[in-house]
C-alpha positions as CSV (number, residue, x, y, z in Angstrom):
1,X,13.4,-26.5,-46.4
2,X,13.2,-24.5,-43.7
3,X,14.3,-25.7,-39.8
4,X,11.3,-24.3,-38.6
5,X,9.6,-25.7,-35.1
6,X,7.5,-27.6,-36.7
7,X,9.4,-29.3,-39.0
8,X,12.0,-30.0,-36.1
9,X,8.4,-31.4,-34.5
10,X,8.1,-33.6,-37.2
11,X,11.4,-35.0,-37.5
12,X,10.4,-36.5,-33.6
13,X,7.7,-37.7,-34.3
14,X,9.1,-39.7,-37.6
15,X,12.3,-41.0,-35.1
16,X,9.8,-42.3,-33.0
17,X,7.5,-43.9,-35.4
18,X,10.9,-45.3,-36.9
19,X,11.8,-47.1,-33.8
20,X,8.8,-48.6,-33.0
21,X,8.2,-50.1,-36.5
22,X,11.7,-51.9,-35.7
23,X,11.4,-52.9,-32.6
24,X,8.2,-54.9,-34.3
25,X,10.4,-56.2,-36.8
26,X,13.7,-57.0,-34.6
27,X,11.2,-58.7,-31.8
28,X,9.3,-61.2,-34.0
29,X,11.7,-61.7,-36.9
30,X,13.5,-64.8,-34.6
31,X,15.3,-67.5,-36.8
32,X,14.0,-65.8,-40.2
33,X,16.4,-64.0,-42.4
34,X,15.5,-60.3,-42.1
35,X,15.4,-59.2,-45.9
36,X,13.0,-62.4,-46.1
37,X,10.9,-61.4,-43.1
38,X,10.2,-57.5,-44.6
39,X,7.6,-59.3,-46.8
40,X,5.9,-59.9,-43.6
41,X,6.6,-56.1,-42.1
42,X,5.3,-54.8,-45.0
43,X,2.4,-57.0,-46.4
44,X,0.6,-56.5,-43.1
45,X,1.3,-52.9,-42.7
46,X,-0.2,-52.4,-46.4
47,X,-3.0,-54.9,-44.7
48,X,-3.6,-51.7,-42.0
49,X,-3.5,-49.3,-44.3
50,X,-5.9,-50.6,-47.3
51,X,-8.6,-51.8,-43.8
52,X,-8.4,-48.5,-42.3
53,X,-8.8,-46.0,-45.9
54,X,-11.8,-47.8,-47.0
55,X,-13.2,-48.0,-43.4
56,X,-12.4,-44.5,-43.5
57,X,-13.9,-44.0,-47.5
58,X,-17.3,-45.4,-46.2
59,X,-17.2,-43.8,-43.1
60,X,-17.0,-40.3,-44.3
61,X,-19.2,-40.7,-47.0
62,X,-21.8,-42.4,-44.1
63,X,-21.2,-39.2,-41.5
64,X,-21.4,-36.6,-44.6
65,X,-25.1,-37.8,-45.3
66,X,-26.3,-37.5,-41.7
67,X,-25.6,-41.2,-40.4
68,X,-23.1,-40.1,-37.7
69,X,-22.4,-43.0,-35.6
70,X,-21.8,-45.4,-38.4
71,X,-19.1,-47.5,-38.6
72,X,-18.6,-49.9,-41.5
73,X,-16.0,-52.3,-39.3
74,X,-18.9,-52.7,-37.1
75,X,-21.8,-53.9,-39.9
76,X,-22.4,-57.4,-40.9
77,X,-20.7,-58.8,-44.1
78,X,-23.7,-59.3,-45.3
79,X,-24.9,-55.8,-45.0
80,X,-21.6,-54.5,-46.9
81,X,-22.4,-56.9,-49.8
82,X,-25.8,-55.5,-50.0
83,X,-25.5,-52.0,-49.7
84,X,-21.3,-51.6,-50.1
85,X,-19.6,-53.6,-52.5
86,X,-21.7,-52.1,-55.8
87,X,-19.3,-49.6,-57.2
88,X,-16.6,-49.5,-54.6
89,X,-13.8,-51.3,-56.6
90,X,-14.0,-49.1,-59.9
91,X,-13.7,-45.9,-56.9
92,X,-11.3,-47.7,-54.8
93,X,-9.9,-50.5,-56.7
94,X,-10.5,-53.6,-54.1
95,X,-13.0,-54.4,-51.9
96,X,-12.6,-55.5,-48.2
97,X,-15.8,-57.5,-46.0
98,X,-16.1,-56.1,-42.4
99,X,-14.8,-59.6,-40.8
100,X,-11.9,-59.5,-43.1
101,X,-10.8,-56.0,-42.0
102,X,-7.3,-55.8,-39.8
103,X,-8.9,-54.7,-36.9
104,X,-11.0,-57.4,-36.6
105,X,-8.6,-59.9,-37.0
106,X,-6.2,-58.2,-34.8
107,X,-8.8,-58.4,-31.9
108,X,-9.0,-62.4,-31.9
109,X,-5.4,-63.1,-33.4
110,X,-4.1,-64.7,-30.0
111,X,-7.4,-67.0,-30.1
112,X,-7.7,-68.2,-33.6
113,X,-6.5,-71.5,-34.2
114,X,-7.0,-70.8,-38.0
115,X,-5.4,-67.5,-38.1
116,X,-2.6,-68.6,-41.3
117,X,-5.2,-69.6,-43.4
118,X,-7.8,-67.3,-42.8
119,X,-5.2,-64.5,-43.8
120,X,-4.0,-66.5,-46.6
121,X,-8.1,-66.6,-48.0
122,X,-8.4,-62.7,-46.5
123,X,-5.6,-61.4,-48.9
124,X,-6.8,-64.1,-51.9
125,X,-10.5,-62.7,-51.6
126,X,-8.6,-58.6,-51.9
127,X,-7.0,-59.5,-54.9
128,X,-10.5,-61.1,-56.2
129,X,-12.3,-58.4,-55.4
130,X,-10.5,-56.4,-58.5
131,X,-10.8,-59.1,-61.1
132,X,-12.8,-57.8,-63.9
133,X,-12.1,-54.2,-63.0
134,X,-10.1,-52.1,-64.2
135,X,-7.9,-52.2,-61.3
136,X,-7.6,-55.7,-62.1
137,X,-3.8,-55.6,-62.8
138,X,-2.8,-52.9,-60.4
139,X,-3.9,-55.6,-57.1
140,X,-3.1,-58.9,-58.9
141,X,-0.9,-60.6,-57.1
142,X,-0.2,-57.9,-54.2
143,X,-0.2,-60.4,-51.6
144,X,2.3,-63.3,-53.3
145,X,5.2,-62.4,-51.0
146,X,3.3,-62.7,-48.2
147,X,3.3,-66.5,-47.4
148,X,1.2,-66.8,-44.3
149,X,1.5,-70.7,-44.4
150,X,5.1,-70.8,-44.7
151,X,7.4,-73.0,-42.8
152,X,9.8,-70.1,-42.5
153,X,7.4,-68.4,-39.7
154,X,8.0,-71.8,-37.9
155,X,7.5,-75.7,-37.8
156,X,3.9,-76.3,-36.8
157,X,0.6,-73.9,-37.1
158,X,0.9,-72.5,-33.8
159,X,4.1,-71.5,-33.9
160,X,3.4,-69.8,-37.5
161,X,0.4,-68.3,-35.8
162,X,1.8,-66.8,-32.8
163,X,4.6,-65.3,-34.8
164,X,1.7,-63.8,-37.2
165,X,-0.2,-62.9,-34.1
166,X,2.7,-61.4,-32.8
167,X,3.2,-59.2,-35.8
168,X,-0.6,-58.3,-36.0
169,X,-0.2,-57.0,-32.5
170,X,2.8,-55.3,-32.7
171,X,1.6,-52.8,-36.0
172,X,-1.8,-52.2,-34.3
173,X,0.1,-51.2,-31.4
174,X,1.5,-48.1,-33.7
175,X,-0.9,-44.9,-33.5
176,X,-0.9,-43.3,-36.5
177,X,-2.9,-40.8,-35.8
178,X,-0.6,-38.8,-33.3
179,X,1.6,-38.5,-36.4
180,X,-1.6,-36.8,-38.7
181,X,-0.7,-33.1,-37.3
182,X,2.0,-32.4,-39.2
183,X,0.6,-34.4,-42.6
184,X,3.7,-36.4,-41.7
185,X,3.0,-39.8,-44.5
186,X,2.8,-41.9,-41.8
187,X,1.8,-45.3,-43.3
188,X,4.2,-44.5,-45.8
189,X,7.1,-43.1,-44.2
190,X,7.1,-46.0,-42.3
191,X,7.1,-48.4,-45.0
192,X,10.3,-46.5,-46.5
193,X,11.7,-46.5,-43.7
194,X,11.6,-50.5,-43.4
195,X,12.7,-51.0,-47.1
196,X,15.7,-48.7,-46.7
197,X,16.5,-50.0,-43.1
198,X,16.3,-53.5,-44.7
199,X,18.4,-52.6,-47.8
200,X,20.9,-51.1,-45.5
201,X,21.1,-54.5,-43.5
202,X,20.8,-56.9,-46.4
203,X,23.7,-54.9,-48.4
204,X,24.0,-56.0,-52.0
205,X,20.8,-58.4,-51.8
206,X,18.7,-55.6,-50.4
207,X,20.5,-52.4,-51.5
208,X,20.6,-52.9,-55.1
209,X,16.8,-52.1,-55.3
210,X,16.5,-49.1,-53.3
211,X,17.7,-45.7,-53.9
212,X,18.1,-43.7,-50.8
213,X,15.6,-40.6,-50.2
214,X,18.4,-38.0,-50.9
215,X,19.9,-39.1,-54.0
216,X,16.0,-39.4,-55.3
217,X,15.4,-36.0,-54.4
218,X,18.3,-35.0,-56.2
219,X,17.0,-36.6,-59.3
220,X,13.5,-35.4,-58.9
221,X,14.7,-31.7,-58.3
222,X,16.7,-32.0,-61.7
223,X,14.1,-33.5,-63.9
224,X,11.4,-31.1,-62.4
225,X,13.7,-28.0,-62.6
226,X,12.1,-24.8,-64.4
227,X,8.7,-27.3,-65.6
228,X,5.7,-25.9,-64.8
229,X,4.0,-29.1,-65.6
230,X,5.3,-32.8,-67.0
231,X,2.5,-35.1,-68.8
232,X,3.5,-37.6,-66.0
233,X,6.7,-39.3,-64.9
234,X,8.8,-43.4,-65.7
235,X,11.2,-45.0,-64.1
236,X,12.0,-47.6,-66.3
237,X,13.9,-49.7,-63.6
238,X,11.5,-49.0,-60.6
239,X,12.5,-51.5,-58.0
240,X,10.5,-50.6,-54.8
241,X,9.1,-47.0,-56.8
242,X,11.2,-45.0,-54.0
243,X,11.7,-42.6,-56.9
244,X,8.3,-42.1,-58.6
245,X,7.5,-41.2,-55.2
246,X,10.0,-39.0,-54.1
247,X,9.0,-37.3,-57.7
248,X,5.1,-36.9,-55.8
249,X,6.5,-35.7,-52.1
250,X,8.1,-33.1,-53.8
251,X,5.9,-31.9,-56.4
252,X,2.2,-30.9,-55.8
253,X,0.3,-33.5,-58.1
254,X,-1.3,-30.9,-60.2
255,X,2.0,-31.0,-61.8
256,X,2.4,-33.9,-62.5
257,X,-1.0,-34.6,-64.5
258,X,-1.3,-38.0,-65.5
259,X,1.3,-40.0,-62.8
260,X,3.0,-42.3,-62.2
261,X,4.3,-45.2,-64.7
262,X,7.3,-47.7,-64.4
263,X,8.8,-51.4,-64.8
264,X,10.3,-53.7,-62.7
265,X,12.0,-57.2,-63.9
266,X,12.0,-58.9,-59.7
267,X,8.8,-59.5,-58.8
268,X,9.2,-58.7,-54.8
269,X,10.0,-55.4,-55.8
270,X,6.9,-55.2,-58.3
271,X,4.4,-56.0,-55.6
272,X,6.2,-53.6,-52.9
273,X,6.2,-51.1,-56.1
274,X,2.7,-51.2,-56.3
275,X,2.1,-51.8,-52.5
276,X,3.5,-48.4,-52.0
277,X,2.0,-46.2,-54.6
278,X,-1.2,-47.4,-52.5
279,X,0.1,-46.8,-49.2
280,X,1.3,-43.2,-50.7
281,X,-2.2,-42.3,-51.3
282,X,-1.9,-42.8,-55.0
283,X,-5.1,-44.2,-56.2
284,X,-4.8,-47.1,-58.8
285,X,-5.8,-45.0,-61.9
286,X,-2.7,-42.8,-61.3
287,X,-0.3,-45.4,-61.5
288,X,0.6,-48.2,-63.8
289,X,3.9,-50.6,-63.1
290,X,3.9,-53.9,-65.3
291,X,6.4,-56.5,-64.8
292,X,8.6,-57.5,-67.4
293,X,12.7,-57.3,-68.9
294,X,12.7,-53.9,-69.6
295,X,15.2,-54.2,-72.3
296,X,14.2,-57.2,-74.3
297,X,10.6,-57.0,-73.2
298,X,9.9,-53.2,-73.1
299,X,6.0,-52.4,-71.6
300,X,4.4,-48.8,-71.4
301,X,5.1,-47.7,-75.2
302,X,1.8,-46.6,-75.9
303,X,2.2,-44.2,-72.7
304,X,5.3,-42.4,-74.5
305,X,6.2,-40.2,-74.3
306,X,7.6,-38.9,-71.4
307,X,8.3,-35.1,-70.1
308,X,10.0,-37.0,-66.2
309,X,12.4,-40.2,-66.5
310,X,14.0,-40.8,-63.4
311,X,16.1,-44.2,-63.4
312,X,19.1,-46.1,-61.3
313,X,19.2,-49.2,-63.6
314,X,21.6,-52.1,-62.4
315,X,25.3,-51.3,-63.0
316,X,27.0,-53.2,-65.9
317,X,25.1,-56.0,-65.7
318,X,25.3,-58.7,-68.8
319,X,22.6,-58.7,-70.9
320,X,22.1,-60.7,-74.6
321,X,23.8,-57.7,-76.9
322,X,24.7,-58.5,-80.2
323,X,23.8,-62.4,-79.7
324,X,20.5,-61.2,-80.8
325,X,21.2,-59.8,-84.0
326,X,17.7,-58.4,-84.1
327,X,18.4,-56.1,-81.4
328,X,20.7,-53.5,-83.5
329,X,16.6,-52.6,-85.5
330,X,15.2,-52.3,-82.5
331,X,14.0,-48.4,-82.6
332,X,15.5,-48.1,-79.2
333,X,19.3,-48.8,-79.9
334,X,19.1,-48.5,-83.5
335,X,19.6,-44.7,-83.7
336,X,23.3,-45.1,-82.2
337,X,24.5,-47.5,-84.2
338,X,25.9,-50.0,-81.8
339,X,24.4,-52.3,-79.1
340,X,25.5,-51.9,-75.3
341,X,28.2,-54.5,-75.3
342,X,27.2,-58.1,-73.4
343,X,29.0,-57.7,-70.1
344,X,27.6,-53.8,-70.0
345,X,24.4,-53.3,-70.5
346,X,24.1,-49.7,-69.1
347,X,24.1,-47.9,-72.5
348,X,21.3,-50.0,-73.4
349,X,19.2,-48.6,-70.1
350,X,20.3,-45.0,-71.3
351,X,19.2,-45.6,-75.0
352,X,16.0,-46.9,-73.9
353,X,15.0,-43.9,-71.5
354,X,16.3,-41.5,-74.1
355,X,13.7,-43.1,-76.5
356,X,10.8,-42.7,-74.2
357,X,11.7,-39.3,-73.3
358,X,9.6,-36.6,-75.0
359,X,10.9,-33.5,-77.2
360,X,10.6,-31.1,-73.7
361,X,11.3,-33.6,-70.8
362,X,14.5,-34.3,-69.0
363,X,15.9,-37.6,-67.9
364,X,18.1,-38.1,-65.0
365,X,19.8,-41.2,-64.8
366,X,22.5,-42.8,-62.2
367,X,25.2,-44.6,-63.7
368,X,28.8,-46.8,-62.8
369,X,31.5,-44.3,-63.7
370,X,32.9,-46.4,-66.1
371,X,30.6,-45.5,-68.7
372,X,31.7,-42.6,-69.3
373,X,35.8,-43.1,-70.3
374,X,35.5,-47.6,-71.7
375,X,36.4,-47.7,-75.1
376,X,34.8,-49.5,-78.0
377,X,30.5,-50.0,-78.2
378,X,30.1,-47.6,-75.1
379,X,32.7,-44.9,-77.0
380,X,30.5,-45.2,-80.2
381,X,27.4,-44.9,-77.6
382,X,29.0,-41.9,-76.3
383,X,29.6,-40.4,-79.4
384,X,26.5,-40.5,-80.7
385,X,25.0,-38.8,-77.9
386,X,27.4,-36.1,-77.8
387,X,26.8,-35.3,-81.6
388,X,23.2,-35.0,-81.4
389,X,23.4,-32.8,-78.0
390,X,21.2,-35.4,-75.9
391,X,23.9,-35.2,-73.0
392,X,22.4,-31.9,-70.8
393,X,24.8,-32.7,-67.5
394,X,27.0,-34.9,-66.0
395,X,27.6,-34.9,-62.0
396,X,30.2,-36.6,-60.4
397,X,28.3,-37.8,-56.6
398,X,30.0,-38.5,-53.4
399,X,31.1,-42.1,-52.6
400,X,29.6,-44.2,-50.2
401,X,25.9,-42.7,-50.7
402,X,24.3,-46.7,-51.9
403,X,23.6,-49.5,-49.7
404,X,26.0,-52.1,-50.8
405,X,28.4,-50.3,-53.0
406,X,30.8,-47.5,-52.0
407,X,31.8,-46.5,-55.4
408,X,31.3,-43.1,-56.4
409,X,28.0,-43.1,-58.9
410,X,27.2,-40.2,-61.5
411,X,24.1,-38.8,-62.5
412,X,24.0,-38.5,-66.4
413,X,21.1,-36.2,-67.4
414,X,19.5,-36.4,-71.0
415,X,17.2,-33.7,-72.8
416,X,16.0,-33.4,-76.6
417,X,15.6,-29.4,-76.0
418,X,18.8,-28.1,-75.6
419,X,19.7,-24.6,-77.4
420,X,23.6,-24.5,-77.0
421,X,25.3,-27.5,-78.0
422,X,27.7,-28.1,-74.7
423,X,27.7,-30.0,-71.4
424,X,28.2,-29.4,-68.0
425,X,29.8,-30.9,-65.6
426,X,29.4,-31.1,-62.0
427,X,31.7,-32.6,-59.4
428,X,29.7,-32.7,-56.4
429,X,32.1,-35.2,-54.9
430,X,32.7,-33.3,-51.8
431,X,29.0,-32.7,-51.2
432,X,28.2,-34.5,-48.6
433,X,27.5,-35.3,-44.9
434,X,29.1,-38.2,-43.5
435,X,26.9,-40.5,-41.4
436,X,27.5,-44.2,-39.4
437,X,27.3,-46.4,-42.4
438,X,26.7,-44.3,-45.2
439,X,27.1,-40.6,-46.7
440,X,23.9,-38.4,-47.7
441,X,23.5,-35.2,-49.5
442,X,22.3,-32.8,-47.2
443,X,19.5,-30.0,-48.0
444,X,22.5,-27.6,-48.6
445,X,24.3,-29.9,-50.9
446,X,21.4,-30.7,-53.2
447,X,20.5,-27.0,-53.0
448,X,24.2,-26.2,-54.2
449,X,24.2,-28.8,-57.0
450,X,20.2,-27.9,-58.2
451,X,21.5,-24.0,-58.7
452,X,24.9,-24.7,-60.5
453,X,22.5,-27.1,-63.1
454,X,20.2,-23.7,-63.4
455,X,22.7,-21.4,-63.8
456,X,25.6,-22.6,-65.2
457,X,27.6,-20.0,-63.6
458,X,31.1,-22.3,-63.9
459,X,32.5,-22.6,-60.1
460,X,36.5,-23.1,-59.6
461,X,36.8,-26.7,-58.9
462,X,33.3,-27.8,-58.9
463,X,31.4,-27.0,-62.7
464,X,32.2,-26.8,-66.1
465,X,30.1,-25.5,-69.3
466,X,31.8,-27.4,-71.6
467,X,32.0,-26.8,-75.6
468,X,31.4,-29.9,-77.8
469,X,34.2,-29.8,-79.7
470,X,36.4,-30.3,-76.6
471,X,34.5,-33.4,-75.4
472,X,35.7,-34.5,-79.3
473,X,38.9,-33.5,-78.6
474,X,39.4,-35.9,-75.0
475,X,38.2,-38.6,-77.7
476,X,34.5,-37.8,-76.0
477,X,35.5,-39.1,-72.8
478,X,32.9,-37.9,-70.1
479,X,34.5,-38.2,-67.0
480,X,33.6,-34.9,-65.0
481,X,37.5,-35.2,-63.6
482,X,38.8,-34.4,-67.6
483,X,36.8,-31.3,-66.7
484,X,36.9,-30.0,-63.6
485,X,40.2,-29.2,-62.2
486,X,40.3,-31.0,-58.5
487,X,41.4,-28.6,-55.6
488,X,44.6,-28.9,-54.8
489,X,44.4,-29.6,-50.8
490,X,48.2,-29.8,-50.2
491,X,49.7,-27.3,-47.6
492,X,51.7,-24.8,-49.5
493,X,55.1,-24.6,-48.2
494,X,57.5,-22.1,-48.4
495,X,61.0,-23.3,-49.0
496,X,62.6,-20.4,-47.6
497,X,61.1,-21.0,-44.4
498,X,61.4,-24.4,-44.0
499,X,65.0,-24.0,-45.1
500,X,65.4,-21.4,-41.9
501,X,63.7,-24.5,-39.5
502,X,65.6,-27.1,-41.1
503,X,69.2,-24.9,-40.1
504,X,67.7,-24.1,-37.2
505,X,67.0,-27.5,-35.9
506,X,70.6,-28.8,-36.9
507,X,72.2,-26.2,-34.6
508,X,70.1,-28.0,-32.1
509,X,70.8,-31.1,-32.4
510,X,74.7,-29.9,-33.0
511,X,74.3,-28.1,-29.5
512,X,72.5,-31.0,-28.0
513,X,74.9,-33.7,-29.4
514,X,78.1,-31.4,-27.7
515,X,75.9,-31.2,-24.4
516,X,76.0,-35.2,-24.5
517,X,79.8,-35.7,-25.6
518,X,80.5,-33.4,-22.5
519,X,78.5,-35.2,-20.5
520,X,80.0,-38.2,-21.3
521,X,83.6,-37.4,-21.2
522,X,82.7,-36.2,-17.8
523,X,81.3,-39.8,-16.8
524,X,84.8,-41.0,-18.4
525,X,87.3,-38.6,-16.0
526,X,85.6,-39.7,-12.9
C-alpha cells in the first residue's frame, strides 16, 4: 500500500473516528466491567447501522422512481406495513417500522420513561421480522447480549435509562458521513476498533477471540496468493470473524464467489460474528456462521469443500481425545492414525481444516509452537502430514503480536496441491514494529514474508526449502529454528587487538599505581 495523500487522509480521519467511539465508551461505561459493557458499544452501533441502510435501501429506491423528497424515517408505521414490509426481508434479511428506527428513538431518549423496554421489544420485533425467512438463522438471536433491562446498567430504570440514553446520544453524535470520501468502512472500522481495543484491555478474557488486523492480513495474503478465484472462504474457529473479513477488505468479492462461512463454540462472539459481517456490508446470503463445538459437533460439511481456510483455533486446549473411542473413525482424524492427545487439542483443529480444505485451496493456520517438536500423538500427527506433503510452510512470527499472550505463535500452512515434496520455513521473528503494548507486522514485513512464500528464493537466516527426507531425519521435528540458522548478533572481536588494549591499559594502571605510591611516600616524608 502506497503512503499516498490520501491514504495519509484517511489514516486521520480513522484516528479521529477511533477516539470519539472511546470517549463514548470510557464516558458511560461507570461501574460496569468494560469487556461486559462492549455488548452495549456494539449492539447499538449495529442498531445505527441496520436503521440507517434500510432507511437508505428504501430511500434510494423512492428517489430513483421520481419521489425525491421521501423519507421512510419520516412515514407512519402503518404506511411501511402497507406498502414496505412485502418483500423487504427475503432482499434485506430483517425488517425495521419507522418508530422503531435509531433515529427516532435517539430524538426522545432523555424523555422516555420506557426507553429499556421499548429497546428490549425494538430488537425482539428485528429478530421476528426474519422468522420464516431464509434469513431466519443469520438474525436469530443478534440482540441476546444486549440486555437492555439489566441491573448491570444500574439499580433502578432511570438510572438504566439514562445510561442507555447516554449511549444512544453519544453514537448519534458520531458523523459518519465525513468519513464516506475516502470509502473509509466506517461503521465497521469502528466496530473493530472497539473489539480489538477491548481485547487489548480485557487481556486473556478478551484477547483470546480476536486476532489483530495485521496478523489476519498476513493469513489472508497467504491463502489468496497466486488464486485468481477461491469457491469462498472458513474459519472454522471464527470468534468475532475479524479474519473472514480481513479475507473481504483485501480481496475484491468477485473473487471470492460464494463468501463467507465459519463456526464459533461462545456465543458472544457468534452474535458479534454475525453482527459484523452485516455492519461490513455483507448481505446475509453471503454468509453463514452456525454455532456449535467445532470438533465434536462439526457444522458446514455440506459447504466443503473449501479453496480459503483461515483459522487461530485456541492453543492446547483439552478436549475429549481418545475418551471417546469413536472419535479415531471419525473421517476427520481417521486418516492420521492418532487422535490429538486430551490436554492438546490443536492437531485435532489442524486435522479438521485439512479435511475441509479442497484439492487446490490453501489453509493457513496459527498455532502454539509446541506442536511442532512434543513427542508421542502430535509426532505421529506430524508424521503423517509430512509423508503425504500436506505441510506447504511453516513461519516462525514475532512475539508479543496477541492480546493476552506474548509467546511467539507460528503460522502452519496446509495445501493438497503441492508438486515438490519439501517445506519451507520462514523465521519472520524479527519482523516487526514494536508498539506501546504490543508488536505488529508492518506493511513491509508482511510484504517481505508474502514474497519469500512465492518464491522460495532461500534467504541467509530467514527461509529454508527444505527436503522431506531431512524433516525425517530431525525425527520430523518442525521447529523453523532446526532450519534456519539464527544470526549470530555477537560483536566479533579480534583477539589481537584486544590483547594490545588489555597491555595497554596495565601500563596504565602500572604508571598510575607508581604516580600514587609517589604521592604517598611524599605525604609520609613531610
Amino acid at each position: 500500500m502506497s503512503n499516498s495523500p490520501n491514504k495519509n487522509n484517511e489514516r486521520a480521519q480513522r484516528s479521529e473516528l477511533h477516539r470519539k467511539i472511546w470517549a463514548i465508551a470510557d464516558d458511560v461505561r461507570g461501574a460496569v466491567d468494560g469487556w461486559d459493557f462492549k455488548q452495549y458499544i456494539l449492539g447499538i452501533l449495529f442498531y445505527r447501522f441496520i436503521s440507517e441502510n434500510i432507511t437508505d435501501f428504501f430511500n434510494k429506491a423512492e428517489h430513483e422512481v421520481g419521489n425525491e423528497d421521501f423519507n421512510y424515517a419520516d412515514i407512519t408505521d402503518e404506511l411501511a406495513e402497507k406498502d414496505f414490509r412485502v418483500n423487504t426481508v427475503d432482499d434485506k434479511g430483517f425488517f425495521i417500522l419507522p418508530s422503531q428506527l435509531f433515529q427516532n428513538v435517539v430524538k426522545t431518549a432523555y424523555e422516555n420513561e420506557n426507553l429499556n423496554t421499548d429497546l428490549a421489544n425494538i430488537f425482539k420485533e428485528i429478530e421476528g421480522s426474519a422468522i420464516g425467512h431464509q434469513s431466519e438463522n443469520d438474525i436469530k438471536g443478534l440482540f441476546d447480549d444486549i440486555d437492555t433491562t439489566s441491573n448491570r446498567l444500574g439499580g433502578t430504570v432511570k438510572e438504566k435509562n439514562k445510561r442507555l440514553a447516554d449511549i444512544l446520544k453519544g453514537i448519534a453524535s458520531i458523523n459518519f458521513s465525513n468519513f464516506e470520501d475516502n470509502d473509509i468502512d466506517a461503521f465497521g472500522d469502528a466496530y473493530e476498533y472497539l473489539i480489538s481495543n477491548y481485547a487489548s484491555n480485557a487481556g486473556k478474557s478478551g484477547g483470546e477471540f480476536f486476532t489483530p488486523q495485521t496478523v489476519s492480513k498476513l493469513l489472508a495474503r497467504i491463502v489468496m496468493d497466486g488464486q485468481k478465484t477461491v469457491n469462498k472462504v472458513y474459519d472454522p474457529t471464527c470468534g468475532s470473524g475479524s479474519l473472514l473479513l480481513q479475507m473481504k477488505k483485501h480481496f475484491d468479492e468477485h473473487i471470492i464467489e460464494e463468501g463467507f462461512f465459519g463456526q464459533e463454540i461462545n456465543m458472544t462472539n457468534f452474535n458479534l460474528a454475525r453482527m459484523n459481517m452485516f455492519l461490513h456490508n455483507v448481505n446475509y446470503d453471503k454468509f453463514s456462521i452456525i454455532r456449535g463445538d467445532t470438533l465434536l459437533d462439526p457444522g458446514l460439511l455440506d459447504e466443503k469443500p473449501f479453496d480459503a481456510i483461515v483459522s487461530n483455533p485456541p492453543y492446547s486446549i483439552k478436549w475429549i481425545g481418545d475418551g471417546d473411542p469413536t472419535l479415531i473413525n471419525d473421517e476427520r482424524f481417521a486418516p492420521a492414525g492418532r487422535l490429538a492427545p486430551k490436554s492438546y487439542a490443536d492437531y485435532a483443529f489442524i486435522m479438521h481444516s485439512l479435511h475441509y480444505l479442497s484439492s487446490k485451496g490453501r489453509a493457513a493456520i496459527v498455532c502454539f509452537p509446541g506442536i511442532f517438536y512434543r513427542r508421542g500423538a502430535e509426532k505421529a500427527i506430524r508424521e503423517y502430514l509430512v509423508d503425504n506433503n500436506f505441510i506447504d510452510c511453516v513461519i516462525q512470527l514475532p512475539e508479543n503480536l496477541f492480546f493476552g499472550t506474548s509467546i511467539a505463535t507460528c503460522i502452519l500452512v496446509l495445501a493438497k496441491n503441492k508438486t515438490e515434496n519439501k517445506i519451507l520455513f520462514i523465521d519472520a521473528s524479527k519482523e516487526f514494529k514494536k508498539e506501546t503494548n504490543n508488536n505488529i507486522l508492518e506493511e513491509k514485513n508482511i510484504n517481505k514474508i508474502v514474497e519469500e512464500f512465492r518464491n522460495r528464493k532461500e534467504l541467509e537466516h530467514f527461509s529454508r526449502y527444505v527436503d522431506k527426507d531431512e524433516i525425517a531425519e530431525n525425527d520430523y521435528n518442525l521447529s523453523v529454528s532446526t532450519y534456519v540458522e539464527k544470526e549470530d548478533t555477537r560483536e566479533i572481536i579480534d583477539i589481537k587487538v584486544l590483547n594490545q588494549e588489555i597491555e595497554e591499559t596495565v601500563n596504565k594502571i602500572d604508571e598510575l599505581r607508581a604516580s600514587i605510591n609517589e604521592i604517598v611516600k611524599e605525604l609520609e616524608d613531610e
